[in-house]
C-alpha positions in Angstrom: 33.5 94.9 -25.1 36.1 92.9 -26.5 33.8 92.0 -29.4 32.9 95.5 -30.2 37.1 96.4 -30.9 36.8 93.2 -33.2 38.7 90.6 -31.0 38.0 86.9 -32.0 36.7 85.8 -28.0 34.6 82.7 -27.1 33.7 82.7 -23.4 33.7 79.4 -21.0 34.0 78.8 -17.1 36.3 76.5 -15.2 33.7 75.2 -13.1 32.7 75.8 -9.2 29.4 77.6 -10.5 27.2 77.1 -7.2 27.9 78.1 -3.9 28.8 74.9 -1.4 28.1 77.1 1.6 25.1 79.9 2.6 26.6 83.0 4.6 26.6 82.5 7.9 26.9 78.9 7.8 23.4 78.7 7.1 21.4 75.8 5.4 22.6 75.8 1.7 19.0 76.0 0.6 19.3 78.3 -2.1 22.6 76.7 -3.5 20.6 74.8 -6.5 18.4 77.8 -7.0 21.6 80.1 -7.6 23.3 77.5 -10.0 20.5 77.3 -12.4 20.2 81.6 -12.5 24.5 81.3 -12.8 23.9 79.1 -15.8 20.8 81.1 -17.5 23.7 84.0 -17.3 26.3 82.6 -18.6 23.7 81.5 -21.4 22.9 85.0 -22.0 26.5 86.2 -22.1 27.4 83.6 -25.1 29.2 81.6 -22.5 29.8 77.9 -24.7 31.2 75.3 -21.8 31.1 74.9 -18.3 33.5 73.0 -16.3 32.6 70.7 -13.5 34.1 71.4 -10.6 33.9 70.2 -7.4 31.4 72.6 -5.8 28.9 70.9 -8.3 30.7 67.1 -7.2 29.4 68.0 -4.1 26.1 68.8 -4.2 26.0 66.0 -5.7 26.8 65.8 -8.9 23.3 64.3 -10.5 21.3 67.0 -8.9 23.5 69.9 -10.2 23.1 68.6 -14.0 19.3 67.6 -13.6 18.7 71.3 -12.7 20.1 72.8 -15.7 22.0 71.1 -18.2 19.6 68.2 -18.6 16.7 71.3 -19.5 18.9 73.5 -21.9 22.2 72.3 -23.5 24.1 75.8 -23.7 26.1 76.7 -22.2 27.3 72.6 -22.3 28.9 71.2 -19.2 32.1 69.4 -19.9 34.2 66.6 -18.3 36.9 64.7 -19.7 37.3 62.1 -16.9 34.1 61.7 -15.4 33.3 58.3 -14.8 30.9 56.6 -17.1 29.2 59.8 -18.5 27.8 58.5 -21.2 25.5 56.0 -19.0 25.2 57.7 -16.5 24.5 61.3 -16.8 23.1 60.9 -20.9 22.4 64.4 -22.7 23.8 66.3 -19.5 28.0 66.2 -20.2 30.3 66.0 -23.2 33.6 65.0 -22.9 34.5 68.2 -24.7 32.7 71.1 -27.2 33.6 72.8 -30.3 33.1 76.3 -29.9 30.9 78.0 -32.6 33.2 79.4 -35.6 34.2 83.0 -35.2 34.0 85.2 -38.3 37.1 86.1 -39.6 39.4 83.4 -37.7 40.8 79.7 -39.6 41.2 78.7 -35.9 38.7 75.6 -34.5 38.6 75.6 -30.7 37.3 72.9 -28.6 37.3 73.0 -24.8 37.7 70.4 -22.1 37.6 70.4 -18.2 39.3 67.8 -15.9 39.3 66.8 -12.2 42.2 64.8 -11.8 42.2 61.6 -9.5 41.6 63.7 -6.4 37.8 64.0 -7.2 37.7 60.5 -9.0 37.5 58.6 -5.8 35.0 59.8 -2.5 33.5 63.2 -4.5 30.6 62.6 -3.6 31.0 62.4 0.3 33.5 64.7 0.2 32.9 68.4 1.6 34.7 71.2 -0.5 36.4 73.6 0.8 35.2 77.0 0.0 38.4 78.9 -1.6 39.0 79.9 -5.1 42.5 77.7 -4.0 40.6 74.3 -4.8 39.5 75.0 -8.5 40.8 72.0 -10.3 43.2 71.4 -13.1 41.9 72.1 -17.0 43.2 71.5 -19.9 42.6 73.3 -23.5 42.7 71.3 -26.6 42.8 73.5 -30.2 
């Protein structure tokens, strides 16, 4: 919509893409399932970067990229302090991304995602809360 009235947009996500916890309390059996159809979504909307939050920490971390962004590159997941990233999870992060030129606008814009030291130590026995409240801390770099 905002394209169609000529606005210059590019579209990204914070991160927290897959669901930590089933209704109910249920088995979270579907949770991987549901983050790869997220992803293919935000694919199809134009969607350039995806954040990693710690919903994805959590599950853990190595399974969430290995079921999409090791397969298909777009939208690209981003951290700027993830630990090692370029060892350990090759081909699946980027510290940042350059989003693709918009037609019209002299403006380059690159995007970024950070957890802070919170998630840096323990994310990966840790068990998120389930509130929009625990989304953590980006920055944007232009």
């Amino acid at each position: 919509m905002l394209k169609d009235r000529g606005w210059p947009v590019t579209a990204v996500d914070l991160g927290n893409v897959p669901q930590v916890e089933a209704p109910a309390g249920l088995p979270n059996v579907q949770g991987l399932i549901k983050y790869r159809y997220a992803m293919r979504a935000m694919k199809e909307m134009g969607y350039i970067a995806v954040g990693i939050g710690d919903h994805e920490a959590s599950m853990p971390l190595f399974k969430a990229l290995t079921e999409y962004p090791l397969n298909d590159p777009k939208p690209r997941v981003t951290s700027a302090d993830l630990m090692d990233r370029d060892n350990t999870y090759p081909e699946m992060t980027k510290a940042w991304q350059q989003a693709d030129p918009i037609k019209g606008v002299s403006v380059k814009v690159g995007v970024t995602a950070a957890m802070g030291q919170r998630f840096t130590s323990g994310s990966r026995s840790r068990t998120p809360r389930s509130s929009s409240a625990t989304r953590p801390r980006r920055s944007r770099r232009c």
